[in-house]
VMD Tcl script that builds the backbone (N, CA, C; Angstrom):
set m [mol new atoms 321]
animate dup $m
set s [atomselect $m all]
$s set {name element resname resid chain x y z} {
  {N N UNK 1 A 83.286 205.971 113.636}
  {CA C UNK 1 A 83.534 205.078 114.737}
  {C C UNK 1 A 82.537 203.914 114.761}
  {N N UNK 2 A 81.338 204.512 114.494}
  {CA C UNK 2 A 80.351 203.067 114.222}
  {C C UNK 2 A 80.787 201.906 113.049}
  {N N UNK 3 A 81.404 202.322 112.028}
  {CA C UNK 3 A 81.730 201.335 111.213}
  {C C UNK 3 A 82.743 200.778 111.677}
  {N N UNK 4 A 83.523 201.540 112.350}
  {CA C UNK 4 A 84.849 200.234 112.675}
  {C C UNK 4 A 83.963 199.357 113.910}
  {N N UNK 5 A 83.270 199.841 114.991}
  {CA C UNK 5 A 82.456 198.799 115.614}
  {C C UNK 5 A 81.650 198.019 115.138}
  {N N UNK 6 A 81.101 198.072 113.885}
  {CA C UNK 6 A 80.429 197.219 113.089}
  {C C UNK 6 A 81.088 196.330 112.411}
  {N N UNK 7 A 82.773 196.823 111.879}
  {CA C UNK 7 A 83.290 195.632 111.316}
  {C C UNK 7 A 83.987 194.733 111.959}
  {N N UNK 8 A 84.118 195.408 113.814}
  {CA C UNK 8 A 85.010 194.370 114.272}
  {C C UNK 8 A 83.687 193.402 114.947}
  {N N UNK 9 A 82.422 194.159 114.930}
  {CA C UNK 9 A 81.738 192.839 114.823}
  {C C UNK 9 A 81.472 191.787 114.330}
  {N N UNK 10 A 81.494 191.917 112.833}
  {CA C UNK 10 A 81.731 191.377 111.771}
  {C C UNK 10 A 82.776 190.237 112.219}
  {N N UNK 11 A 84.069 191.007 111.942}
  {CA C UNK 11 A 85.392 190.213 112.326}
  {C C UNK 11 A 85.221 189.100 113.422}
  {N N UNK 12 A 84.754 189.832 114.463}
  {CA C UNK 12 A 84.435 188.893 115.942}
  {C C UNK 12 A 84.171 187.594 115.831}
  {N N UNK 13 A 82.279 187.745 115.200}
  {CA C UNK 13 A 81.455 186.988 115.117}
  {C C UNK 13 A 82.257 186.176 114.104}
  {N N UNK 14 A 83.052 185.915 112.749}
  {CA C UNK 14 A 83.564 185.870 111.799}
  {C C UNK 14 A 84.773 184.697 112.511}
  {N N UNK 15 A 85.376 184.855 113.292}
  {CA C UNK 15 A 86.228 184.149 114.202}
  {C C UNK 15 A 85.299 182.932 114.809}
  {N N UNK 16 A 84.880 183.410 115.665}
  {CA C UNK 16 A 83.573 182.527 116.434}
  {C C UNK 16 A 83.121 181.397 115.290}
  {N N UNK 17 A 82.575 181.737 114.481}
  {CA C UNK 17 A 82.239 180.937 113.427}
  {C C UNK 17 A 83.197 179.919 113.130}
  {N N UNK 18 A 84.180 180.308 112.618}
  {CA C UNK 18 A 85.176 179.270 112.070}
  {C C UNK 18 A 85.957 178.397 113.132}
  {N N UNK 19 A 85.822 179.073 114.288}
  {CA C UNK 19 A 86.253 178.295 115.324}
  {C C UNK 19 A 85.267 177.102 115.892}
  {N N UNK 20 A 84.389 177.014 114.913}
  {CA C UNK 20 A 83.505 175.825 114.683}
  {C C UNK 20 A 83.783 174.928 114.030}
  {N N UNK 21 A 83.717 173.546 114.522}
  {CA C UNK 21 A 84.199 172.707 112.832}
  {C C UNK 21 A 83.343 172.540 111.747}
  {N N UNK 22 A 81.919 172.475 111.717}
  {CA C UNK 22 A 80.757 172.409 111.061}
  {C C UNK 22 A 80.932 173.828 109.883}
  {N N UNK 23 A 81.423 175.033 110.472}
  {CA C UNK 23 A 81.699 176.166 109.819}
  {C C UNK 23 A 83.170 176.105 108.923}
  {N N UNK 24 A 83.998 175.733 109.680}
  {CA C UNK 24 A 85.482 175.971 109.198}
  {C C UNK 24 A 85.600 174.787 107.811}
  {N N UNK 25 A 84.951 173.697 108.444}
  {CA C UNK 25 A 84.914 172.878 106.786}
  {C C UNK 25 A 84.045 173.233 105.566}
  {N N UNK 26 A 82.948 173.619 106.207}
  {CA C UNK 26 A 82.065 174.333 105.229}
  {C C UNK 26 A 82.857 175.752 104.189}
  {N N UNK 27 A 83.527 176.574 104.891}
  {CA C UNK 27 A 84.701 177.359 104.052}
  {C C UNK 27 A 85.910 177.051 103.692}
  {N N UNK 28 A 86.274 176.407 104.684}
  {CA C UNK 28 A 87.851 175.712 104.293}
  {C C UNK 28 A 88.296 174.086 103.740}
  {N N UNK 29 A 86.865 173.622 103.904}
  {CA C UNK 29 A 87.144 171.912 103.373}
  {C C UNK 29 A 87.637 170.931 103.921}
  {N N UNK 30 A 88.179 171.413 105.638}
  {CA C UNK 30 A 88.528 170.463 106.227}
  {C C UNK 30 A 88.352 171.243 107.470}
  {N N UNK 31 A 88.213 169.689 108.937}
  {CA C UNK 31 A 88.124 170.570 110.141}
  {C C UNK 31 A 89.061 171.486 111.113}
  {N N UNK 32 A 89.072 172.290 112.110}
  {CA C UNK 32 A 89.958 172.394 112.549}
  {C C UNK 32 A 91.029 171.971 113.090}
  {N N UNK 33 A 92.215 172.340 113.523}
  {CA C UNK 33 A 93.069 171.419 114.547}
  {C C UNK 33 A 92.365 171.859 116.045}
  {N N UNK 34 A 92.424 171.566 116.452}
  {CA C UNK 34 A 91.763 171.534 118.260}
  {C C UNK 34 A 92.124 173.339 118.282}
  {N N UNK 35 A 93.862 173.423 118.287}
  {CA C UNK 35 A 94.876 174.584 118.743}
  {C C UNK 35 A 94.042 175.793 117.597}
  {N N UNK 36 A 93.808 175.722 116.890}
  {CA C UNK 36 A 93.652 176.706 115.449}
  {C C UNK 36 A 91.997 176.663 116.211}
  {N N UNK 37 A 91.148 176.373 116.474}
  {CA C UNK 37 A 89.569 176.083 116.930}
  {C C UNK 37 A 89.983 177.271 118.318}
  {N N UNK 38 A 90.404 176.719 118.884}
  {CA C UNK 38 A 90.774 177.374 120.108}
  {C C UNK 38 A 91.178 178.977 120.082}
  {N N UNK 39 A 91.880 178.835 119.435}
  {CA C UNK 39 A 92.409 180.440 119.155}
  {C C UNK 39 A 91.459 181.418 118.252}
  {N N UNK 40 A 90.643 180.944 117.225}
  {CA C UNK 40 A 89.727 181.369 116.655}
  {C C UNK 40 A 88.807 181.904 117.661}
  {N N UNK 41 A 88.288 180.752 118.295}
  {CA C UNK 41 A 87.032 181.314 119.465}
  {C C UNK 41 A 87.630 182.644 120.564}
  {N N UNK 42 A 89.307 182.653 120.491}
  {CA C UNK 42 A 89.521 183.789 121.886}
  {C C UNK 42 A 89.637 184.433 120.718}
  {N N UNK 43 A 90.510 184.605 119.638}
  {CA C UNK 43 A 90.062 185.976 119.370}
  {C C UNK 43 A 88.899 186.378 118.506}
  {N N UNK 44 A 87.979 185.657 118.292}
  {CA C UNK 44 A 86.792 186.313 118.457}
  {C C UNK 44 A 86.024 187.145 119.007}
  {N N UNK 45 A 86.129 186.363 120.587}
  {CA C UNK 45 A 85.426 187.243 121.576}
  {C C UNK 45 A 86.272 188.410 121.862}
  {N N UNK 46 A 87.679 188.209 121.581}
  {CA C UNK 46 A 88.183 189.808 121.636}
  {C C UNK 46 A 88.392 190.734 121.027}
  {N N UNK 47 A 87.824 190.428 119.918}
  {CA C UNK 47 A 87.068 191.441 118.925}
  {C C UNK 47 A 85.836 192.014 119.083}
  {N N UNK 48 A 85.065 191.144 119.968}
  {CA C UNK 48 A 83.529 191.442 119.770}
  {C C UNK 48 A 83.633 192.324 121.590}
  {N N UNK 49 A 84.758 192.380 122.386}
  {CA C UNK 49 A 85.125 193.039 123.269}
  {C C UNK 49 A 85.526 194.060 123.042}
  {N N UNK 50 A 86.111 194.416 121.849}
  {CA C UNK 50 A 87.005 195.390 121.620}
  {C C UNK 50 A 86.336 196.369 120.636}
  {N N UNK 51 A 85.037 195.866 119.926}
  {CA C UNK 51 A 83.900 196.161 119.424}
  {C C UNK 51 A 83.138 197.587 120.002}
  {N N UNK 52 A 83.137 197.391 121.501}
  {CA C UNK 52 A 82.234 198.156 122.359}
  {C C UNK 52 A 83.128 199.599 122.200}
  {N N UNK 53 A 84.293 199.843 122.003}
  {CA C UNK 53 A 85.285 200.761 122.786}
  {C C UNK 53 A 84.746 201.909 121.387}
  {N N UNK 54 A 84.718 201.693 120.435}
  {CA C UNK 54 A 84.218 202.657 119.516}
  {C C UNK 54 A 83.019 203.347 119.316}
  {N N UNK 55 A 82.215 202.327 120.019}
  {CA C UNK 55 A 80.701 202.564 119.921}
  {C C UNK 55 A 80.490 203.553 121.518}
  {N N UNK 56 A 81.296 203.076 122.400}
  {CA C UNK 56 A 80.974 204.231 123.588}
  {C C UNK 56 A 82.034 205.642 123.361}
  {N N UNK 57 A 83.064 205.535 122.499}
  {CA C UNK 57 A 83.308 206.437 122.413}
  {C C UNK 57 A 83.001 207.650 121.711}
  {N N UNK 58 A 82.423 206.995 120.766}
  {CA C UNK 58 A 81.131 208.100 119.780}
  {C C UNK 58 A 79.754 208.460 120.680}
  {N N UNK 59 A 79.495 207.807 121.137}
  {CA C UNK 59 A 77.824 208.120 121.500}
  {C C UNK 59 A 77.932 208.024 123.197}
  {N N UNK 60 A 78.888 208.045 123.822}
  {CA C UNK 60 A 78.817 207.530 125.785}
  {C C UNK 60 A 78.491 206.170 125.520}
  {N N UNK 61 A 78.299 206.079 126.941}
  {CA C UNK 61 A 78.397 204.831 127.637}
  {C C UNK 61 A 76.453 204.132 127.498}
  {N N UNK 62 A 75.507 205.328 127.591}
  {CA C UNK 62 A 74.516 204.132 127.203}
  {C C UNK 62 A 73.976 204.116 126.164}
  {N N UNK 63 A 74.116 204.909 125.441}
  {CA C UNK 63 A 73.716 205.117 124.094}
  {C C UNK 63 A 74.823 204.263 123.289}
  {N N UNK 64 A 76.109 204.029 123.193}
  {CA C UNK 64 A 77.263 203.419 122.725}
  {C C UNK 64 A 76.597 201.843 122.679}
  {N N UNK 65 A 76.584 201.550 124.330}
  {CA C UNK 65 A 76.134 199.735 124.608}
  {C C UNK 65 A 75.158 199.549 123.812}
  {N N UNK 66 A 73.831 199.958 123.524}
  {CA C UNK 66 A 72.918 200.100 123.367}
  {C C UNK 66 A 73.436 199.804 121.403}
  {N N UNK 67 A 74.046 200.875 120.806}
  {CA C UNK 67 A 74.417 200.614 119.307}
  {C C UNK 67 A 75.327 199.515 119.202}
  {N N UNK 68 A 75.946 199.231 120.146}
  {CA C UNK 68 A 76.596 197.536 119.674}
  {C C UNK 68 A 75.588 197.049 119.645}
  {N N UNK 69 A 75.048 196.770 120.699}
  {CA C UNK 69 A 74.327 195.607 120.833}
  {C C UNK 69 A 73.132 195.149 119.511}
  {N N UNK 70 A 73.033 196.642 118.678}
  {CA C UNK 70 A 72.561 196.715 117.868}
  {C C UNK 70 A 73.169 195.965 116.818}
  {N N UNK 71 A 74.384 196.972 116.413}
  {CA C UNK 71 A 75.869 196.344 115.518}
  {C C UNK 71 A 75.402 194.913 115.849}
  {N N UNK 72 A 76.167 194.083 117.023}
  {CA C UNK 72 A 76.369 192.555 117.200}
  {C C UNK 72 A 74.439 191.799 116.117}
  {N N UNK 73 A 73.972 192.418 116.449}
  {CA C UNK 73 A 72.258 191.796 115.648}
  {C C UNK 73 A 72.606 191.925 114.386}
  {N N UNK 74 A 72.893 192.932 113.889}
  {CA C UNK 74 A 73.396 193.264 112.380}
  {C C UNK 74 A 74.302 192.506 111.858}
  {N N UNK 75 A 75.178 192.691 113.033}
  {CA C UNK 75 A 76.450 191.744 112.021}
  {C C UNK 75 A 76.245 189.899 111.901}
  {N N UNK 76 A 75.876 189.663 112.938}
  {CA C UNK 76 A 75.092 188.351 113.078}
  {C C UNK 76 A 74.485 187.986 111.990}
  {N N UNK 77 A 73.200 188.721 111.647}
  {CA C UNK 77 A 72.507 188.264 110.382}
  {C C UNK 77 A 73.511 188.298 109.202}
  {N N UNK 78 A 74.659 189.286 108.602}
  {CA C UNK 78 A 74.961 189.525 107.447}
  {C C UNK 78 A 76.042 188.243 107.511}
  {N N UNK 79 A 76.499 187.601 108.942}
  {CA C UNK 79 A 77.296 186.484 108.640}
  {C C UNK 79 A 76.452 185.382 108.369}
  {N N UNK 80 A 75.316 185.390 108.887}
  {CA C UNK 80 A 74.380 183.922 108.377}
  {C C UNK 80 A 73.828 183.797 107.229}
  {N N UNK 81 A 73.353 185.315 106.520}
  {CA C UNK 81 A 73.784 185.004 105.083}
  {C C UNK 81 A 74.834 184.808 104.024}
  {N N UNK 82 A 75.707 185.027 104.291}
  {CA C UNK 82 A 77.000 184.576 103.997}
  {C C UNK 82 A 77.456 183.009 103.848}
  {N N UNK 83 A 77.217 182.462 105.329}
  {CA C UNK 83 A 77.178 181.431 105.576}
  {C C UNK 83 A 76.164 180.557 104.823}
  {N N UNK 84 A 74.973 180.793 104.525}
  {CA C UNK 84 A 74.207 180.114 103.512}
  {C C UNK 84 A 74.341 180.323 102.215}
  {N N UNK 85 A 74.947 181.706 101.468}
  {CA C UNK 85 A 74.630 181.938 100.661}
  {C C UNK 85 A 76.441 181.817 99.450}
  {N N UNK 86 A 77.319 182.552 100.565}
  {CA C UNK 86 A 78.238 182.740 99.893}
  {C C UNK 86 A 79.435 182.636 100.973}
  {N N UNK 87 A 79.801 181.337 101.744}
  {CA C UNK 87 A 80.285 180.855 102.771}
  {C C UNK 87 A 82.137 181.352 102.602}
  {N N UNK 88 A 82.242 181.372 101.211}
  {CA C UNK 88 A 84.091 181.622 101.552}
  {C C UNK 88 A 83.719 182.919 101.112}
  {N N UNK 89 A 83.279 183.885 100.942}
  {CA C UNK 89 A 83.909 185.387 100.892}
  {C C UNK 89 A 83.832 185.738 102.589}
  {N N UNK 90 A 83.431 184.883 103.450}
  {CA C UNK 90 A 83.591 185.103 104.777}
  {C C UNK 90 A 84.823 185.767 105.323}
  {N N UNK 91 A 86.186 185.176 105.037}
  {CA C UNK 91 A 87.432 185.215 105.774}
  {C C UNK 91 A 87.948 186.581 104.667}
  {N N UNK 92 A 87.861 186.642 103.078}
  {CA C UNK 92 A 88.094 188.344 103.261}
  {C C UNK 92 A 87.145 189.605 103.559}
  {N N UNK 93 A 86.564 189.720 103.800}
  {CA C UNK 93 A 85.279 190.169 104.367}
  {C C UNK 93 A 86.336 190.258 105.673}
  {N N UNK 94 A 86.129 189.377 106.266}
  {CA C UNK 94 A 86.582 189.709 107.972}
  {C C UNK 94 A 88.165 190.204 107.990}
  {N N UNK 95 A 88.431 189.880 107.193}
  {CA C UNK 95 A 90.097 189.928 107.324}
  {C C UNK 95 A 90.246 191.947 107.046}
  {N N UNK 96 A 89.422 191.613 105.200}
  {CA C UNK 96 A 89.871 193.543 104.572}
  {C C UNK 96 A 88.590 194.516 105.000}
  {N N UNK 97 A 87.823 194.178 105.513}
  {CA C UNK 97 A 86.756 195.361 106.259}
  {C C UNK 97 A 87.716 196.007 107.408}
  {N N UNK 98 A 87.872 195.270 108.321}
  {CA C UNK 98 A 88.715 196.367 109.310}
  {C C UNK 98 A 89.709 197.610 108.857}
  {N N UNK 99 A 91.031 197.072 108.125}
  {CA C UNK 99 A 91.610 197.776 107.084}
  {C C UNK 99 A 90.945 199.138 106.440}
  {N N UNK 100 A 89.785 198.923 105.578}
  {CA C UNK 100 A 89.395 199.367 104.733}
  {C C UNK 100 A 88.704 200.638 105.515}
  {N N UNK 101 A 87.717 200.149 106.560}
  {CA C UNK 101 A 87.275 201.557 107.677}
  {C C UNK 101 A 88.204 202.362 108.472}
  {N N UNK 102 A 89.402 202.267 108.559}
  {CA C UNK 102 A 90.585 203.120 109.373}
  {C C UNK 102 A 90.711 204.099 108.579}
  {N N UNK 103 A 90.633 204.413 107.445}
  {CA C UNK 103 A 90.827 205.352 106.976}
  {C C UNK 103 A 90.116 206.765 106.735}
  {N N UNK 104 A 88.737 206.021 107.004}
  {CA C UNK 104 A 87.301 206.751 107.085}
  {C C UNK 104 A 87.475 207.655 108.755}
  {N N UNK 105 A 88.296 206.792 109.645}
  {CA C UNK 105 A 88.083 207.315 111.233}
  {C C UNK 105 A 89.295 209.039 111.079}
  {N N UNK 106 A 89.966 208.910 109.964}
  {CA C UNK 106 A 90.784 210.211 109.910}
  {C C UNK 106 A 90.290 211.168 109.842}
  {N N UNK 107 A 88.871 211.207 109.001}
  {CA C UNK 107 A 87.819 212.529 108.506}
  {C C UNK 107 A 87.448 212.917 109.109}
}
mol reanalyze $m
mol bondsrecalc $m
mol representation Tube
mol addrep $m
């Protein structure tokens, strides 16, 4: 359950980003449309909302908040190196991490 809260942090923050224009040209080569900017930033944050629900359901309610909030620091840094280092593996990264941890939550 922590990894899928870690990757929809990932994902979240991953949205947020590109719903930047400074970011979205930097990976994609051109800026956003206003509408595509816009929608990036909501579902971002409703990922990084939807983030919490795994992390309190493994550990409660203050121990849970407490490991996002951790997750959100973690995932933060691994997108700013990304962003400096290796800026387009960003969008599969965010896209096939979610995917890839559902299968782990069956065990």
């Amino acid at each position: 359950m922590i990894g899928l809260s870690l990757v929809l942090c990932f994902s979240g923050f991953s949205a947020l980003c590109l719903g930047l224009a400074r970011h979205h040209e930097q990976v994609f080569g051109r800026k956003p449309a206003q509408r595509t900017a816009w929608a990036l930033r909501l579902l971002g944050w409703l990922l990084l909302a939807c983030a919490i629900v795994p992390a309190v359901m493994a550990l409660g309610m203050s121990v849970g908040l407490a490991c996002w909030a951790a997750l959100l620091s973690l995932a933060a840094a691994l997108l700013v190196l990304l962003l400096t280092y290796r800026p387009r593996l960003i969008v599969p990264l965010a896209l096939g991490a979610p995917p890839l941890v559902l299968p782990f939550l069956l065990f």
